[in-house]
Residue frames relative to the residue before (quaternion, step in Angstrom):
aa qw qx qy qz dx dy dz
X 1.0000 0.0000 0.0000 0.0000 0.00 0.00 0.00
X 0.4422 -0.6211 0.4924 0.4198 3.76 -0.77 0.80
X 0.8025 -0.2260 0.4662 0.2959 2.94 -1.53 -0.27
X 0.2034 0.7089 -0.6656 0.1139 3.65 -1.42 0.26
X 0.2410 -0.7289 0.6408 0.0084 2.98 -1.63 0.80
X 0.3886 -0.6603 0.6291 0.1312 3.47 -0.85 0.97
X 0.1472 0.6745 -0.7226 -0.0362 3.49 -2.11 0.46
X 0.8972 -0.0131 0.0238 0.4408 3.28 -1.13 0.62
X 0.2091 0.8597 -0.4630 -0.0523 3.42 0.92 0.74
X 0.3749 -0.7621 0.4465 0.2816 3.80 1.50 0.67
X 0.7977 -0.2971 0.2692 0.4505 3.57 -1.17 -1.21
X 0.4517 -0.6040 0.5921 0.2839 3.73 -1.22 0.46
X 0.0779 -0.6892 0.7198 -0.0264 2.96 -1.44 0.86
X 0.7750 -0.4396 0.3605 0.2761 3.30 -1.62 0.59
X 0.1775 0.8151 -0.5490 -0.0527 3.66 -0.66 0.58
X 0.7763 -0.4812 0.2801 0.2956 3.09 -1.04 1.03
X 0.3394 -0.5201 0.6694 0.4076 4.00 -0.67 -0.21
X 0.3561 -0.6918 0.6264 -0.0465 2.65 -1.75 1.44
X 0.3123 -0.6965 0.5282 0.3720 3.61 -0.86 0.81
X 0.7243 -0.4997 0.3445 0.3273 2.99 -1.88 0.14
X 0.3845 -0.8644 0.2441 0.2132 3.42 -0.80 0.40
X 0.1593 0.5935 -0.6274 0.4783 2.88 1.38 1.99
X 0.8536 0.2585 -0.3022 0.3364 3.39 0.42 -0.99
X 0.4002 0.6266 -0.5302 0.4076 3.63 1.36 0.27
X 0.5106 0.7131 -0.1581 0.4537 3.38 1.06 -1.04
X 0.7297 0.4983 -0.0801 0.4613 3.39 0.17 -1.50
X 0.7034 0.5600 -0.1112 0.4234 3.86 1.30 -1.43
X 0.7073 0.3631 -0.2107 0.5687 3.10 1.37 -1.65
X 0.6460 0.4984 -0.4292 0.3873 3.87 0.86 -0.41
X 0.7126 0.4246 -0.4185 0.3698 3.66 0.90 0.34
X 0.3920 0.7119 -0.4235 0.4003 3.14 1.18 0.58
X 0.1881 -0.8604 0.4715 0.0457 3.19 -0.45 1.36
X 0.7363 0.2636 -0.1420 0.6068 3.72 1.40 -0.10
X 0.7670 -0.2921 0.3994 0.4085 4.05 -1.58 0.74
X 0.7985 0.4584 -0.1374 0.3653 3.30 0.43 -2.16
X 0.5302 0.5612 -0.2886 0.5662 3.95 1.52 -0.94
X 0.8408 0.4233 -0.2303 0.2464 3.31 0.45 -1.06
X 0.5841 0.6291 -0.1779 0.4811 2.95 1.74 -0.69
X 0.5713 0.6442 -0.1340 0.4906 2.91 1.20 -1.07
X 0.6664 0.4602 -0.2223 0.5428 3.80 0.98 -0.83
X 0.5076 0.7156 -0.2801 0.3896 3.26 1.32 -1.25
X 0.8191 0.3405 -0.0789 0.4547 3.30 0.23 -2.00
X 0.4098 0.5272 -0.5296 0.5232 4.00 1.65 0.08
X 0.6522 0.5186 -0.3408 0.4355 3.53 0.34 -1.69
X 0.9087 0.0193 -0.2845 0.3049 3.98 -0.01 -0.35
X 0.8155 -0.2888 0.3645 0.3444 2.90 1.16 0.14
X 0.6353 0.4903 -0.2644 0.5348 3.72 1.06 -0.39
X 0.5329 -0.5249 0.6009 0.2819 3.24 -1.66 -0.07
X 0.6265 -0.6949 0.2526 0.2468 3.67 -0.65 0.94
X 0.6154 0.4966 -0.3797 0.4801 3.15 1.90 -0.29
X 0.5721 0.5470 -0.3841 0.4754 3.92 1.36 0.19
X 0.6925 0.2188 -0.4469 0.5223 3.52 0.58 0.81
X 0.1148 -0.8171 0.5648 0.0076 3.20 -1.86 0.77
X 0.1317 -0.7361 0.6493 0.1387 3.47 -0.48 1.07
X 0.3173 -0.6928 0.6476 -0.0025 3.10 -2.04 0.98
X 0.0703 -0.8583 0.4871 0.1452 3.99 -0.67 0.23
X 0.2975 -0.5861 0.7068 0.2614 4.46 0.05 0.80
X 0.4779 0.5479 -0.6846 0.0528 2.18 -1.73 1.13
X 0.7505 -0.1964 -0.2139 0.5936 3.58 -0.49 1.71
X 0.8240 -0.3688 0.1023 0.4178 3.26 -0.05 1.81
X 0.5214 0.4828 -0.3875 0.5873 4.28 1.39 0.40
X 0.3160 -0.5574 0.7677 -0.0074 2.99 -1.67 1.28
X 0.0143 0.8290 -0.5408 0.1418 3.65 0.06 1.81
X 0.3682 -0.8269 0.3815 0.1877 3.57 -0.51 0.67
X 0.2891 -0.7066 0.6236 0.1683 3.87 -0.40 1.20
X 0.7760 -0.1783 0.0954 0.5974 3.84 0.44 -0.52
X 0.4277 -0.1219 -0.8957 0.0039 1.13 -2.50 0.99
X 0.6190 -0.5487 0.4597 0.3231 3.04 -1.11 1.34
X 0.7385 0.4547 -0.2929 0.4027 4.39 0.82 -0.81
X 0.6786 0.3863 -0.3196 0.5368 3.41 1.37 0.04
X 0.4884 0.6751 -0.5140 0.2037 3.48 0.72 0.41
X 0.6969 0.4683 -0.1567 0.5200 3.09 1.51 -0.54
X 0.3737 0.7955 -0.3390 0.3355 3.24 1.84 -0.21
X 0.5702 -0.3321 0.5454 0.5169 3.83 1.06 -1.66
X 0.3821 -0.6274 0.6784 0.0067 2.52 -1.63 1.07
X 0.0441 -0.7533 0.6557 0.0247 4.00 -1.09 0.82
X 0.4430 -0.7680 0.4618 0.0272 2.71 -1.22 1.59
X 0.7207 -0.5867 0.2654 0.2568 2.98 -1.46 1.13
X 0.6436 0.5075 -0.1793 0.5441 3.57 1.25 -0.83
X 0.2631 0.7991 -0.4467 0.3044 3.94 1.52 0.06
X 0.0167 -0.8140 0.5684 0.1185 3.78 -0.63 0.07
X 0.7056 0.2796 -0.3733 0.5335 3.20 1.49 0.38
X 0.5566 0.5071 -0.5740 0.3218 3.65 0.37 0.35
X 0.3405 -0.6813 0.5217 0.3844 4.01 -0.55 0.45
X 0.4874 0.6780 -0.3891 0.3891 3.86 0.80 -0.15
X 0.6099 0.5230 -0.2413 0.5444 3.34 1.41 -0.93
X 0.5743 0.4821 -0.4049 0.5234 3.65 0.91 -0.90
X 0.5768 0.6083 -0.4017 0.3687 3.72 0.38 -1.16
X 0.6782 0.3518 -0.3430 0.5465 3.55 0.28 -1.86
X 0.9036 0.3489 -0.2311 0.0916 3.64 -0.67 -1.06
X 0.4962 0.4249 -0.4066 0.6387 3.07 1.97 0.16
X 0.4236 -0.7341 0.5293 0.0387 3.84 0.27 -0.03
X 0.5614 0.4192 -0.2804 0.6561 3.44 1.81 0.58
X 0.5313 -0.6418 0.4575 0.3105 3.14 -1.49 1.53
X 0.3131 -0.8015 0.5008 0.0930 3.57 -1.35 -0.13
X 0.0643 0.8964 -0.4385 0.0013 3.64 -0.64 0.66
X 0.0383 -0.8749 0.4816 -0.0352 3.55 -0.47 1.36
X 0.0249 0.8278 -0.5426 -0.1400 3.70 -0.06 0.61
X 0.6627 0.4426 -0.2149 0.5645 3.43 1.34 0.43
X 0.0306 0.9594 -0.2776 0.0403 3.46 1.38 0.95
X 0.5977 0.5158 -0.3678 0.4913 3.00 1.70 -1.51
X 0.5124 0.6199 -0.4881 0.3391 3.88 0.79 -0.69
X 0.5275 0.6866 -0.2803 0.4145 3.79 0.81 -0.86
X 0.0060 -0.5765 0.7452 0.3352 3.83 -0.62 0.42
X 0.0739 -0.7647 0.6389 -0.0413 2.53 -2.28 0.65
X 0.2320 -0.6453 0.5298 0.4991 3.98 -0.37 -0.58
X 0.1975 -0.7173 0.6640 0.0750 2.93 -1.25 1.11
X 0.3585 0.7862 -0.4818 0.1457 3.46 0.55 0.58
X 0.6037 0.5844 -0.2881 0.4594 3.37 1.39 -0.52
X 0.5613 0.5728 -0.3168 0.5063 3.45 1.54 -0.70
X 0.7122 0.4090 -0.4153 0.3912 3.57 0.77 -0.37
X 0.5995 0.4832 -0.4258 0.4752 3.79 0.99 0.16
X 0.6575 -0.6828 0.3186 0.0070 3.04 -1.48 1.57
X 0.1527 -0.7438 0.6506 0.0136 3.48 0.42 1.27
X 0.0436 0.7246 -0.6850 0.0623 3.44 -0.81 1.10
X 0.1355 0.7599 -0.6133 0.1676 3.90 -0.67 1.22
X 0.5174 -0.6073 0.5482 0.2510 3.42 -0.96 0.15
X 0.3806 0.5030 -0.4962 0.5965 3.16 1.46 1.33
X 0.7634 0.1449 -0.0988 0.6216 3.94 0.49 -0.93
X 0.4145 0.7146 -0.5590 0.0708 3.05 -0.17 0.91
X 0.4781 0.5093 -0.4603 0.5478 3.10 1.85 0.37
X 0.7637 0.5201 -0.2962 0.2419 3.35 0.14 0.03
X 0.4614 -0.8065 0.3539 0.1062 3.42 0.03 1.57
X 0.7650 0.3613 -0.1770 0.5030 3.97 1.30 -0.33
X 0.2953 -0.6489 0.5959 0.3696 3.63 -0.81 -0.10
X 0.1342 -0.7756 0.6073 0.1076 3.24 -0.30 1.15
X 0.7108 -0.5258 0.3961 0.2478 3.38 -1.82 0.78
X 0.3882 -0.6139 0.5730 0.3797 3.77 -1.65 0.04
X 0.1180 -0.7953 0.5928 0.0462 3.20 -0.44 1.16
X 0.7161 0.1503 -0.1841 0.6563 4.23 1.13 -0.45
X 0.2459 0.7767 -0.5788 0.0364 3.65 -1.54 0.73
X 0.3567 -0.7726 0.5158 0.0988 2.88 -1.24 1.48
X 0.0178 -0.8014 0.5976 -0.0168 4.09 -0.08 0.48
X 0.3573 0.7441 -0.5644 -0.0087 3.41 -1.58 1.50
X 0.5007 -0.6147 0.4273 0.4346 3.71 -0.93 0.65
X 0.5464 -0.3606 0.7551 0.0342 2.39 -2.15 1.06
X 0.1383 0.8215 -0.5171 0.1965 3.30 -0.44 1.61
X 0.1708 -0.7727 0.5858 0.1750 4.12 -0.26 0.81
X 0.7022 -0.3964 0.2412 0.5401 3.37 -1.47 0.93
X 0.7454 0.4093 -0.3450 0.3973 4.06 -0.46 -1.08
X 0.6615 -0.5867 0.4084 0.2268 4.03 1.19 0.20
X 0.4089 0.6806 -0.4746 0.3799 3.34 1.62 -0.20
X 0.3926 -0.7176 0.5161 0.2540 3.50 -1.39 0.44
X 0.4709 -0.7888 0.3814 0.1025 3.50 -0.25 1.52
X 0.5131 -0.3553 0.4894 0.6091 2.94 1.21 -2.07
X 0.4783 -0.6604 0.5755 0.0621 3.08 -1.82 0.36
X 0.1162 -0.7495 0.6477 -0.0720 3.32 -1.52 1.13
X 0.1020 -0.7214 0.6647 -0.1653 3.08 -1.17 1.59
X 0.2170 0.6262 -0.7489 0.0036 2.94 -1.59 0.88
X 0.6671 -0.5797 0.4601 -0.0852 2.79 -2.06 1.66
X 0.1258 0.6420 -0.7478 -0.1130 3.41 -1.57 0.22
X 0.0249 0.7482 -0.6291 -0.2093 3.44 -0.73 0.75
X 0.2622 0.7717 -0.5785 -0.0322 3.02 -1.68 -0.44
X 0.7103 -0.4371 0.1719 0.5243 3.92 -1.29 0.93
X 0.7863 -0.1296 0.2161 0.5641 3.73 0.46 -0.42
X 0.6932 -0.5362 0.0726 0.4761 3.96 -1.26 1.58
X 0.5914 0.7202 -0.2583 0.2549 3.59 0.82 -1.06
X 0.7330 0.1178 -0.1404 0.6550 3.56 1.02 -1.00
X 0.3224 0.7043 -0.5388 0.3311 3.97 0.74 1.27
X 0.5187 -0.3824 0.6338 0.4278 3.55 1.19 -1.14
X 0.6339 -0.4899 0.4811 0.3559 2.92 -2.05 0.79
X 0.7355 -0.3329 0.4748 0.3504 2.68 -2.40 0.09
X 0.5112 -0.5137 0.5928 0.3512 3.16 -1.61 0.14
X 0.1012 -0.7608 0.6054 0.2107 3.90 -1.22 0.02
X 0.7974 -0.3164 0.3711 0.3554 3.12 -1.55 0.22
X 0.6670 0.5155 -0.2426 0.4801 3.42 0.92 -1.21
X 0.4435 0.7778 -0.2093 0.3931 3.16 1.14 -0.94
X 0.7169 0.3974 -0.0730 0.5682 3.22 0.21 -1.96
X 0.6273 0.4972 -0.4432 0.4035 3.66 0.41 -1.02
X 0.5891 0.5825 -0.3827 0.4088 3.91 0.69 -1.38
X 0.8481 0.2841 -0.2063 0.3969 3.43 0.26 -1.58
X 0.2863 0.7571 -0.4179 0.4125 3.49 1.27 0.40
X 0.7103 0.4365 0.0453 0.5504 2.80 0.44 -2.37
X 0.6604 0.3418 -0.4262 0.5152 4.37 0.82 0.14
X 0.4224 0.5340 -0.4679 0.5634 4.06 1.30 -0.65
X 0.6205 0.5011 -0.3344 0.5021 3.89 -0.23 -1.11
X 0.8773 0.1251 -0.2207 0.4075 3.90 -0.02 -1.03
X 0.2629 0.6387 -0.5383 0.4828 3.35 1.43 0.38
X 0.7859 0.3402 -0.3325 0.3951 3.54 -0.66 -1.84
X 0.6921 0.3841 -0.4071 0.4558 4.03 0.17 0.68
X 0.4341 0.5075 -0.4859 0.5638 3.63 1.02 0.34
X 0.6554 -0.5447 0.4918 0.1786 2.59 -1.78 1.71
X 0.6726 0.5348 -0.2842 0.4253 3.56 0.91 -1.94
X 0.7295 0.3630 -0.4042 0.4156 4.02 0.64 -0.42
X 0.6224 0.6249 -0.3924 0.2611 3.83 0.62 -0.85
């Protein structure tokens, strides 16, 4: 298992039973598009589909595949020292924050409007307040791209539980069936 680094893991909350991870496995490999996959993702923890993001490298740009509203948003380069995605690609270890706002970060992508027919009751762009972050890695270790998934909310309390260890393992184990998709290579 790569590496991983804990922060502020605060209190534990209840998490669901997890399937097994042939058939987690099995689900995300029939996904035939970013938008399929992503989409399974946010069933698998639990989020809303605009709280995970997948990312693809290519010639030194960290280019979004989804959210479908940030694809056109920019691209963030590999050599960045404020995007935390960049840490992700170049340390090559998975990552867990349940205390994110604590994190500097750019928050510039957060300020673009992920309209879905998930938040449409909600009148603000609320903040990442929990994030999980891992490379997309092919057998030789090359960095493919990157996967995130998100809890937001006004502040850690109304975000959802903590991530868990287990957790990280899952979205490990979807980076892993990612770097075979046609849609990342």
């Amino acid at each position: 298992m790569q590496g991983k680094r804990n922060s502020d893991q605060g209190g534990t909350a209840a998490t669901p039973a997890r399937a097994s991870n042939a058939s987690v496995e099995h689900v995300l490999n029939q996904a035939a598009t970013p938008q399929e996959f992503c989409a399974a993702l946010a069933k698998l923890f639990g989020v809303r589909s605009t709280e995970v993001a997948l990312m693809r490298l290519g010639k030194g740009l960290l280019s979004f595949l989804y959210p479908e509203q940030l694809k056109t948003a920019g691209s963030i380069p590999v050599s960045s020292s404020s995007a935390f995605v960049t840490h992700t690609a170049s340390t090559k270890k998975t990552e867990l924050f349940n205390a994110f706002v604590k994190v500097k970060h750019a928050s510039i992508f957060e300020s673009v409007k992920l309209n879905s027919s998930e938040d449409v009751d909600r009148s603000e762009q609320n903040a990442i307040q929990k994030l999980m972050s891992a490379p997309i890695l092919d057998e030789q270790r090359k960095v493919l791209g990157v996967v995130q998934v998100c809890r937001k909310g006004f502040d850690v309390g109304t975000a959802g539980p903590d991530f868990t260890q287990d957790d990280l393992q899952q979205l490990e184990l979807a980076a892993k069936v990612l770097s075979g998709l046609p849609f990342v290579k």
